[in-house]
Phi, psi and omega in degrees: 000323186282332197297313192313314203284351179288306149324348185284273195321320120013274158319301137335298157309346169290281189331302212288339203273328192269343162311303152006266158325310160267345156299316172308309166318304191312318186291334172273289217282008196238292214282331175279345197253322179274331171284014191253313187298307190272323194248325201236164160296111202296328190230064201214172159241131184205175143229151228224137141233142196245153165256126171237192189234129202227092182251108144097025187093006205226162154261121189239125174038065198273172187206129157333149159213339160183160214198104180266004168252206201280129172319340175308339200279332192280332165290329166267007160284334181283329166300310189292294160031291185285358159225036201256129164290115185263317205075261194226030168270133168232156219120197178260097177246153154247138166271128182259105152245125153201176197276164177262316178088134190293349165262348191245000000 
């Protein structure tokens, strides 16, 4: 009986970790449509690479280094930034974001 509830639990604690997983997802696609919205054209395409600073799960003092679109995309990737999941990496990193664009 304790193995079951132990596979119970188990399992349960599985859901909530890939629940988890998918509220971050939503919460980044949610956070890329609104800095898409407020700074770029949505149905254009670009990618944006940021050198940030990457401490406690966050991205810090991120800076542009190259931008293949329109300038709004260096502004909403500086936007998106602030919710891109890192996990435990730290330091000086670069990141590529991009967009796809309802044309690309």
């Amino acid at each position: 009986m304790k193995s079951n509830i132990a596979i119970i639990a188990g399992v349960l604690g599985a859901f909530a970790i890939v629940g988890s997983a998918a509220a971050d997802a939503k919460s980044y696609q949610a956070a890329v449509e609104k800095c898409l919205s407020q700074f770029a054209n949505d149905s254009d395409s670009a990618t944006v690479t940021l050198e940030c600073t990457a401490a406690g799960g966050k991205l810090d003092g991120c800076k542009v280094l190259e931008n293949s679109g329109a300038k709004g995309f260096a502004a909403a990737a500086m936007c998106v930034a602030k919710e891109i999941p890192i996990g435990d990496k730290t330091g000086d990193i670069k990141v590529p974001v991009r967009f796809a664009g309802a044309n690309g």
